[in-house]
LOSEZA-672849 format. One record per residue (C-alpha): x, y, z; residue in three letters. Coordinates in steps of 0.5 Angstrom, whole numbers, plus 2048, in hexadecimal, padded with zeros to 3 digits. Layout:
# LOSEZA-672849
XYZala;...
***
This chain:
# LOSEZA-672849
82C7C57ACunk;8267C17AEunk;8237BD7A8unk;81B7BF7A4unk;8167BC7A8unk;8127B87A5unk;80C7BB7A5unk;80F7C17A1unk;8137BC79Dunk;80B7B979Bunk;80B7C0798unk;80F7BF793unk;80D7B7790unk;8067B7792unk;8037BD790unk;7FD7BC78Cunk;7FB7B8793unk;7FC7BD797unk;7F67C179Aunk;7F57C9797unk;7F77CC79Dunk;7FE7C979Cunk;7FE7CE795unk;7FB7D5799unk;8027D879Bunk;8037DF796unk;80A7DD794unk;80C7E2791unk;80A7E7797unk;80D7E379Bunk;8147E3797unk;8137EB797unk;8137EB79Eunk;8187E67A1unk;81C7E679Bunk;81D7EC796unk;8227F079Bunk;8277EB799unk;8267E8792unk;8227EE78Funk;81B7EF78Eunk;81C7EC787unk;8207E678Aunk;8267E8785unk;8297E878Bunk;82D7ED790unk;8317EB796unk;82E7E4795unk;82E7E178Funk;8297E178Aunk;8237DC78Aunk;8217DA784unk;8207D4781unk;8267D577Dunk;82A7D6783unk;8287D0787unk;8297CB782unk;82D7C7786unk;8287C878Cunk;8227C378Dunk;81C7C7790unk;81C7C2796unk;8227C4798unk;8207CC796unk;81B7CB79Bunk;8217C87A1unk;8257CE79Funk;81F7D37A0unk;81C7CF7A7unk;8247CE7AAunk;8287D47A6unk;82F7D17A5unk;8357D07A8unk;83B7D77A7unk;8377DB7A2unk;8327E07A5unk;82C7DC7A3unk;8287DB7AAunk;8237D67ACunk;81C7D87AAunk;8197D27ADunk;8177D57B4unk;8137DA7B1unk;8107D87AAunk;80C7D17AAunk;80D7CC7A6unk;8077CD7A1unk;80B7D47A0unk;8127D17A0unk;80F7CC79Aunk;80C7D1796unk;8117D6797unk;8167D1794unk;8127CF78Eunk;8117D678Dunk;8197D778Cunk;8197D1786unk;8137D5782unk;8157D977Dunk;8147E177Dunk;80E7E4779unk;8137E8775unk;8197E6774unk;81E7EA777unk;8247EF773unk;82A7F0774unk;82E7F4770unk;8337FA76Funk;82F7FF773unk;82E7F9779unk;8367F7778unk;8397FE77Aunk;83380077Eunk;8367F9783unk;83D7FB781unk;8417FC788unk;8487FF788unk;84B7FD790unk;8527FF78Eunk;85580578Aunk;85A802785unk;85E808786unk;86080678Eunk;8637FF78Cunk;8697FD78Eunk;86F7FC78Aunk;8717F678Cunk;86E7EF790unk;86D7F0797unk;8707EA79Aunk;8767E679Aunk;8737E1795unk;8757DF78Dunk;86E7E378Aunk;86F7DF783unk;86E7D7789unk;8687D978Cunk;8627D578Dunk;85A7D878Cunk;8577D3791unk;84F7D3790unk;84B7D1796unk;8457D0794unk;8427CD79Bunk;8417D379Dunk;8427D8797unk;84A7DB799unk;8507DA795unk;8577DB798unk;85E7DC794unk;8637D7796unk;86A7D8796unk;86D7D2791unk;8747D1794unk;8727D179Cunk;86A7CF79Bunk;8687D47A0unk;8627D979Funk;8637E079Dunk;85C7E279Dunk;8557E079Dunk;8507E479Dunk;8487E379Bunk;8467E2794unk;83F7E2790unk;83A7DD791unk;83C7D678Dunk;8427D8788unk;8417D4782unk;8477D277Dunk;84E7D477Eunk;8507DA77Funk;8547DF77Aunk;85C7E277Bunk;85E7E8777unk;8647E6773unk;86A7E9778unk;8667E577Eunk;8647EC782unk;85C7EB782unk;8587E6782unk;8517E677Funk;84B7E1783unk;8437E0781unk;83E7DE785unk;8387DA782unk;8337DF784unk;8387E477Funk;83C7E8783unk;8447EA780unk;8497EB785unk;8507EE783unk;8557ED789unk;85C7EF78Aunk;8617EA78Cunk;8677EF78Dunk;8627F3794unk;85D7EC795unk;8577F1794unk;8507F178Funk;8517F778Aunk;84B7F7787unk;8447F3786unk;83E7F3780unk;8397EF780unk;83A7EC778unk;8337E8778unk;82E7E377Cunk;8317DD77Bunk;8387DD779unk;83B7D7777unk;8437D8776unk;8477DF774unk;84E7DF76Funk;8537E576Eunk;8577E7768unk;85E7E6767unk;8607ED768unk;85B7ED76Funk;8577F376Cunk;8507EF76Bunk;84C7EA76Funk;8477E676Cunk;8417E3771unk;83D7DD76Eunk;8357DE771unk;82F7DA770unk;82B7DF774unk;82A7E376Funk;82D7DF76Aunk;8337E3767unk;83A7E5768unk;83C7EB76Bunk;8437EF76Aunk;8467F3770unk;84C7F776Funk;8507F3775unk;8547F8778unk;84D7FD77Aunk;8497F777Aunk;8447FC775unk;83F7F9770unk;8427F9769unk;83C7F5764unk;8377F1766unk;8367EB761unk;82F7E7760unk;8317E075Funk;82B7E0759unk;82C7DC752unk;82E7E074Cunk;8267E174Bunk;8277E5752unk;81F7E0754unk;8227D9757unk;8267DB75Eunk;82B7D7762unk;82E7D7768unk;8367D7768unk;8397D276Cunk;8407D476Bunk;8457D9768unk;84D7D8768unk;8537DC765unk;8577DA760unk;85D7DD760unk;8607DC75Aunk;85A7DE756unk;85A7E475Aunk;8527E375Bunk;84C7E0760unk;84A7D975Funk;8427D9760unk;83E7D2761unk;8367D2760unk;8327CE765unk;82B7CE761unk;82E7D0759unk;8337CB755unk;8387D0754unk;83F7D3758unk;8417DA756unk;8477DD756unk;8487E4758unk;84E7E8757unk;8507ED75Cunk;8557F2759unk;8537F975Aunk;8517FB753unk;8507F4750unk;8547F274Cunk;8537F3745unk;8537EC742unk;8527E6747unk;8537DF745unk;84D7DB743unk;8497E3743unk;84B7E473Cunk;8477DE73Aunk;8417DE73Funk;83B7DD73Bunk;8387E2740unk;8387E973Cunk;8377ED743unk;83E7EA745unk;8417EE740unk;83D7F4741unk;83F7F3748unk;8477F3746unk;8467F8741unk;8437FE746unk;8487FC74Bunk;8437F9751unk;8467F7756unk;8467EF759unk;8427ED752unk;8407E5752unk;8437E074Eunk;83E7DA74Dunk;83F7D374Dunk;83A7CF74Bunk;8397C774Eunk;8347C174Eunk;8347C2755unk;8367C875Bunk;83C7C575Funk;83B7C7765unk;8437C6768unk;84A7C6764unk;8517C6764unk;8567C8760unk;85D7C775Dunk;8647CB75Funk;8627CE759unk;85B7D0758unk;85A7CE752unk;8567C8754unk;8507C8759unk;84D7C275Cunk;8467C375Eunk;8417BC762unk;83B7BC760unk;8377B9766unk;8307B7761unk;8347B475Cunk;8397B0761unk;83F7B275Dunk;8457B775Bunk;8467BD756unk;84D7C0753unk;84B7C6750unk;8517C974Cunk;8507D074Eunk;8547D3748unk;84E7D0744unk;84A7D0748unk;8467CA747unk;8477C374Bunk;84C7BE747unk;84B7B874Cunk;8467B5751unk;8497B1757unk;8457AA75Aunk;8467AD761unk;8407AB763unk;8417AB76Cunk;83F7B376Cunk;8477B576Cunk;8487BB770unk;84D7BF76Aunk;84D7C476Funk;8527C0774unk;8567BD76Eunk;85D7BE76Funk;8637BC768unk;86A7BA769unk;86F7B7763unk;86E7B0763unk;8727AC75Eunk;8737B175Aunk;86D7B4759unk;8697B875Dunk;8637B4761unk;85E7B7765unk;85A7B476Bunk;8537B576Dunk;84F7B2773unk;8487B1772unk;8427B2775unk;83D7AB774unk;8427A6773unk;8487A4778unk;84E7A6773unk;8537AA771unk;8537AB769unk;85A7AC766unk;85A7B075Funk;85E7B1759unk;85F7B8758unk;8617B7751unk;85D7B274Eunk;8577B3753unk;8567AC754unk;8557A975Bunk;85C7A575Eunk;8597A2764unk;8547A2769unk;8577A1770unk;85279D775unk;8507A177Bunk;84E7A0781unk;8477A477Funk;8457AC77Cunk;84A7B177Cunk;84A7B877Dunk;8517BB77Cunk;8587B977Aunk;85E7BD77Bunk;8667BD77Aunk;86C7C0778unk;8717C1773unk;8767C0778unk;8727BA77Bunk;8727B3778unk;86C7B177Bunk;8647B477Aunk;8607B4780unk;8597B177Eunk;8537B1784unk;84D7AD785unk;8487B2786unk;8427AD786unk;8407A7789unk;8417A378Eunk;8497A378Dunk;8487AC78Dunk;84E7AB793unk;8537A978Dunk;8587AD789unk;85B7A9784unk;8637AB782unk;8657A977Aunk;86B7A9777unk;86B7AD771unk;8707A876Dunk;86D7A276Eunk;8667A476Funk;86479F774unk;8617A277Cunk;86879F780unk;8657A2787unk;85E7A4789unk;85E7A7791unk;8587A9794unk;85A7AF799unk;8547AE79Eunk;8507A979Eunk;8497AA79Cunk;84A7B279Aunk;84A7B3793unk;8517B5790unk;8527BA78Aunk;8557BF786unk;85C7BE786unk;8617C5785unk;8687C5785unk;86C7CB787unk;8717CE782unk;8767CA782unk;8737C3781unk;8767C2788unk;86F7C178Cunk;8687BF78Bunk;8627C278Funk;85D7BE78Funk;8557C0792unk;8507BB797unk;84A7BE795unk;8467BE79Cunk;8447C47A1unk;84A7C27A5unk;84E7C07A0unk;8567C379Eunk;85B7C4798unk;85F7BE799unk;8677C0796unk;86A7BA793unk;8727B9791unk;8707B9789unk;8777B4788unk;8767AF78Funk;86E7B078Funk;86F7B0797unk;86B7B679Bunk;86F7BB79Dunk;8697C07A0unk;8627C17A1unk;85F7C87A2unk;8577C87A3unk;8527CA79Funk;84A7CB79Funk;8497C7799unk;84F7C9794unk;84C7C978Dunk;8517CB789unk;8597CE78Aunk;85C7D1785unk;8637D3784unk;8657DA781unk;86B7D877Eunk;8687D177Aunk;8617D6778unk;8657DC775unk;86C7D7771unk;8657D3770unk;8687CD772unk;8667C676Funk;8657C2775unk;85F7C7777unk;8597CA774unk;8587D1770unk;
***
């Protein structure tokens, strides 16, 4: 991909010197002529992503205007630098970063009015179409060029690969016996896909801008997280229908928020919502009727909760006030505590979610990344580990007394962390600086790095899962030409290596539904 001229680039750092011509271009008409087919005449997408502002967060305008003049590379995104000039390629990616004049919906009526169903369940097999074990496959997302494979965990070879949504973002979500596997893409859309037939089932488009999606302990609901528009959406997960549409708005409904994150305890047999904007989580049963007490509900301070309950509503809000939101968490096998990061106080809150209040602040000031931490038995007590984003070091944890046991010097920031029950070792990456090649391997008893390997020099290495056994550890090189590297879990010798576009994340069935405490939830 040629580079941005430097004349166009001028655009973007000298504007008040340039002269009025450079301003003329009509962007909006010309988004309307060379861009609606395929991201919508509201730009909340279509078969090309949304263009928002919200949506390009992590794109800089300049590189908005290179995508535009050059297109990209395996997307159907084409080169639009032979037939617009420069002065329209800036104006139209500037015009990309404004925010619309009326913020856009999308609600009940939107969702269904999305909803696409590929596959009538009706017609699906009985049993795996493939001589592999279904419970040790591997999702593998690609996120170079947007497709996702299925690996079989025992051979290491692909059963699949097939073309996914535009930029899956947060991990995806199995239902409890392994068959279907839930994705999100950043601009909303939910896939429900079959692992047994390999096949999309069904589609919707949950929100604008998604940020991660759970599912309940018996598989029936899925929630979905979106800051655009700030709510939490509920789906029935096998028809992918719309069930509730639920504002993220204070107890005064005035003050809004955008919601970062929504996970499933399954213990409490509810969803777990983090508020970006408000200094509070909620906790939302999913029954269906509610039950009709709850803990924390009986002596909630907010009479419509109560009301709620007594009318038999379905997914009422529990509230649990902080001093601050929380914007990542993890929780204890139990579910009874939660640790949440806050990133503007530069430290950590456990939250007894059976009180519903905080008990305990951690000094983890590094921006730890919680929801990569992984918990083992330590001497007796169960420890959890976490990376951090800021500060080159792991931060063990007390899990009983809440107390910081040890910080482990890295060779830079973190990003994932990953193990085992079956594996003495914890695999930790060097995801930022100059030593981002790195993946430091830690013994779990002596908590000391006793290996560090670095699988290509000068690629980035990370997200480690292992296969169901604990036998293999598949670490990612995160880069276009990049690849899943298969690592002896025991020996730490490379056994083999598959290709990849830019391997994001892997996520094997078995660990993700028995929720193993080596990976994520």
């Amino acid at each position: 991909m040629r580079s941005l001229p430097s004349s166009l680039l001028a655009v973007f750092l000298l504007p008040a010197a340039l002269p009025a011509a450079a301003q003329t271009p009509d962007a909006a008409a010309l988004y309307t002529r060379e861009c609606a087919a395929c991201h919508g005449a509201d730009r909340l997408g279509g078969t090309g992503p949304a263009l928002l502002p919200e949506s390009l967060r992590r794109l800089k305008p300049e590189r908005a205007a290179e995508v535009i003049a050059a297109g990209r590379i395996a997307t159907q995104m084409p080169a639009f630098g032979d037939r617009l000039t420069e002065d329209e390629i800036a104006a139209l990616a500037r015009y990309l970063f404004t925010p619309p004049a009326e913020p856009p919906q999308w609600g009940m009526a939107e969702i269904e009015a999305s909803r696409v169903i590929h596959v009538d369940t009706a017609s699906l097999p009985d049993r795996p179409q493939y001589d592999a074990d279904p419970l040790n496959l591997f999702v593998l997302v690609e996120s170079g060029d947007h497709h996702v494979s299925i690996l079989d965990g025992d051979r290491f070879v692909r059963l699949a690969r097939f073309k996914s949504r535009y930029a899956l973002h947060g991990g995806p979500k199995f239902s409890p016996d392994g068959r279907f596997v839930h994705f999100l893409s950043r601009d909303g859309w939910v896939t429900r896909y079959d692992l047994w037939s390999l096949q999309k089932v069904a589609e919707v488009r949950a929100g604008i801008n998604s940020r991660n999606l759970a599912i309940s302990h018996d598989g029936k609901v899925l929630a979905v997280a979106n800051y655009l528009p700030g709510n939490l959406v509920l789906l029935d997960a096998k028809t992918l229908a719309p069930l509730k549409v639920i504002p993220a708005l204070d107890m005064w409904k005035k003050a809004g928020s955008r919601v970062s994150a929504v996970y499933q305890a399954p213990t409490r047999q509810s969803f777990i919502v983090a508020l970006k904007d408000l200094p509070e989580i909620w906790e939302i049963p999913y029954g269906d009727p509610p039950p009709a007490t709850f803990p924390g509900f009986v002596h909630s301070y907010e009479k419509g909760m109560v009301e709620a309950l007594a009318s038999h509503e379905r997914f009422p809000i529990r509230r649990i006030q902080l001093e601050q939101p929380l914007d990542d968490f993890f929780f204890d096998p139990s579910y009874r505590h939660l640790i949440g990061a806050s990133r503007s106080t530069g430290e950590a809150v456990v939250v007894q979610l059976e009180v519903g209040r905080p008990i305990k602040k951690l000094p983890l000031a590094g921006m730890p990344h919680l929801g990569s931490g992984i918990t083992w038995e330590w001497q007796g007590r169960r420890v959890m580990g976490t990376p951090n984003l800021n500060k080159a070091a792991i931060s063990i944890i007390d899990m009983e007394n809440w107390s910081l046991i040890k910080e482990i010097p890295t060779l830079g920031p973190g990003f994932f962390m990953r193990s085992h029950e079956n594996s003495p070792y914890a695999w930790a990456d060097v995801f930022f600086g100059p030593d981002r090649d790195a993946v430091h391997i830690i013994d779990k008893r002596s908590l000391e790095i006793v290996r560090t390997l670095r699988p290509v020099p000068g690629k980035v290495s990370g997200h480690v899962e292992f296969d169901r056994y604990g036998r293999y550890a598949l670490l990612s090189i995160w880069d276009r030409e990049g690849a899943v590297i298969v690592y002896d879990a025991e020996t730490l010798e490379e056994v083999a290596r598959i290709p990849a576009s830019k391997p994001s994340g892997k996520y094997n069935v078995w660990n993700k539904i028995t929720f193993s405490e080596g990976t994520s939830h």
